[in-house]
N, C-alpha and C positions, 0 to 999 in steps of 0.2 A: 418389180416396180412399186407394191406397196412399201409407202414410208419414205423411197429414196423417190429422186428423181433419174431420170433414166434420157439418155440420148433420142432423139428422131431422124429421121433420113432427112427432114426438112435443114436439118442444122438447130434445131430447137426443142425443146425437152419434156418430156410427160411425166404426172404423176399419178398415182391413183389416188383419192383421198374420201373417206366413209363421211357420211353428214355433221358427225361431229365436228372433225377435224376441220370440215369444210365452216363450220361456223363458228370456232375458234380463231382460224384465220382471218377471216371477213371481222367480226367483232374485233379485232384489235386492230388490222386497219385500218376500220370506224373510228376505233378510239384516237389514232395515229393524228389522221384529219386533223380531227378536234382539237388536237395539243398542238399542229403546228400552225393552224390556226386560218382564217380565211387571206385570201390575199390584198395587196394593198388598195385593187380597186376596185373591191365585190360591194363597198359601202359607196363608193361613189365613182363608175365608171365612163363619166361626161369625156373626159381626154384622155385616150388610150397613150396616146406620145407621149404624155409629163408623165403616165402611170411608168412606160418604159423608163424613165429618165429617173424614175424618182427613187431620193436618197432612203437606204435601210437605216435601222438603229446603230448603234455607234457602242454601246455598252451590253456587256454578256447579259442571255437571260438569266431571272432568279431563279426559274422552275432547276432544278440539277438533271430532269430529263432533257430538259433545252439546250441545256448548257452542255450534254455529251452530245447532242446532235448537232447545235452549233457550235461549236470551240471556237477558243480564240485560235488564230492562224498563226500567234509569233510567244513565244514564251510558254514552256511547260506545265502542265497541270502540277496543283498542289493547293496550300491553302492559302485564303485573301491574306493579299498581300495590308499592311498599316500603308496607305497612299499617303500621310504626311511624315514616313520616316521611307519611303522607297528609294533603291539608287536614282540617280537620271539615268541609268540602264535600264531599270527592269521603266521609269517612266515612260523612254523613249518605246519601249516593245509594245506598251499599253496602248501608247500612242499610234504605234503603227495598224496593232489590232484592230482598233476604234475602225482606223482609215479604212481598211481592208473589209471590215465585216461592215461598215458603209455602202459598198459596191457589189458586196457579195451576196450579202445575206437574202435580200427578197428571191434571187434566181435560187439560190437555193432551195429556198421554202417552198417553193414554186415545182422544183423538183421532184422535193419527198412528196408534195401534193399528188404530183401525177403519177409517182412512183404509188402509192397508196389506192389509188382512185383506177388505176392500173388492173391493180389485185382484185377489188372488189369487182369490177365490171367483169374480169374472167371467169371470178368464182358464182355469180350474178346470173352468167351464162350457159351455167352448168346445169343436166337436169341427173340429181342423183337418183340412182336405182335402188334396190335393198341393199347391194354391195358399195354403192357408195358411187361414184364418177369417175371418169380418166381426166384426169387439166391435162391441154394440151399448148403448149408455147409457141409460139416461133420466135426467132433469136431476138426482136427486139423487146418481145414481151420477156424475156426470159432475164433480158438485163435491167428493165424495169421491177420485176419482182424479186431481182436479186439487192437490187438500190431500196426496196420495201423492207426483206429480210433483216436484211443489214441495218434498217431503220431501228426495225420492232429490238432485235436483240439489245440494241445501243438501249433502248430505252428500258425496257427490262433489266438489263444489266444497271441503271442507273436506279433504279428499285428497288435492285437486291443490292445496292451498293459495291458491286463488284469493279475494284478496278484493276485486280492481277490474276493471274494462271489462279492463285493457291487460295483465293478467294474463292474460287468456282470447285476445286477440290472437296474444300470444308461447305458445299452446299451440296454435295453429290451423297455426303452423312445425315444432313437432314431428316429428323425421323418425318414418319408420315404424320405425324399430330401436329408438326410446325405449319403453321399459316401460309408461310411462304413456300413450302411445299409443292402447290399449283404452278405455282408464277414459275418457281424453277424446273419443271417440267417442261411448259412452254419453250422457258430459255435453251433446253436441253433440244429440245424436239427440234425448233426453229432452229436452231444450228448446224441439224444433223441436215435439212433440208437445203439450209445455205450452200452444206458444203459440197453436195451431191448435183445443187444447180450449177456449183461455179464449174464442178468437174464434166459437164456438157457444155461447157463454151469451149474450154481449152482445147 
């Protein structure tokens, strides 16, 4: 169990994890929150119904961790497009984007929010010992922390700039004097946890 996650009789999954790692985790969820930001009606929640109703942004964020969190939903990554020489193709996809991440995007935010807020409250609930804790899941927390995982790496990865296989290769070289060293631990570590979470659902 140390390191991986591991199956339960319950249908949901356990890990063992030392205080470090326990606040490694928590700390970047923390930070997670922060970047995706409060919801639309923590500053003013007088009408819960217009909050339901009400329209997201319509343009990608500028943050580049944002922008692999939220994607556009219709046209492929690469680099900005000149919007006064674009086809009416790639305009009409922009277009559609806009629409799309209109409707979408607060539920989303909304999502990684409690995906996030998920993580912390389990780890929150933990009393470690000298050896450290057991986290223990059940299947819905397991798919919440998996929507977390899946967050942290997105944004990590958007850090180290990685957007392919061979990108993550050439950071596996990294001496240990590079800066980004850390980060790509994390990214390394976090992955290996993703992928040992999803293999107790299946």
């Amino acid at each position: 169990m140390p390191g991986h996650f591991e199956p339960t009789p319950s249908g949901g999954a356990a890990v063992a994890l030392d205080e470090v790692e326990i606040s490694i985790i928590r700390s970047l969820a923390v930070q997670l929150l922060e970047l995706v930001g409060p919801g639309p009606g923590e500053d003013a929640p007088e009408d819960p119904l217009a909050e339901l109703f009400a329209d997201g942004p319509t343009e990608p964020p500028a943050d580049p961790v944002l922008k692999r969190l939220f994607p556009d939903a219709y046209g492929g990554p690469g680099p900005e497009r000149d919007r006064a020489a674009e086809s009416a193709e790639a305009a009409e996809e922009r277009a559609r984007s806009a629409e799309f991440r209109r409707f979408t995007e607060n539920d989303l935010r909304a999502r990684k929010r409690d995906d996030a807020l998920a993580v912390i409250r389990s780890l929150d609930a933990l009393t470690p010992g000298e050896d450290g804790a057991v986290l223990r899941l059940e299947p819905e927390e397991s798919r919440r922390w998996l929507g977390a995982l899946n967050d942290l790496r997105l944004a990590i990865g958007a850090r180290l700039e990685i957007a392919a296989e061979d990108d993550t290769d050439e950071l596996y070289r990294l001496p240990d004097t590079d800066p980004r060293k850390p980060m790509v631990m994390a990214y390394l570590w976090l992955g290996g946890l993703q992928e040992t979470l999803v293999g107790t659902l299946l």
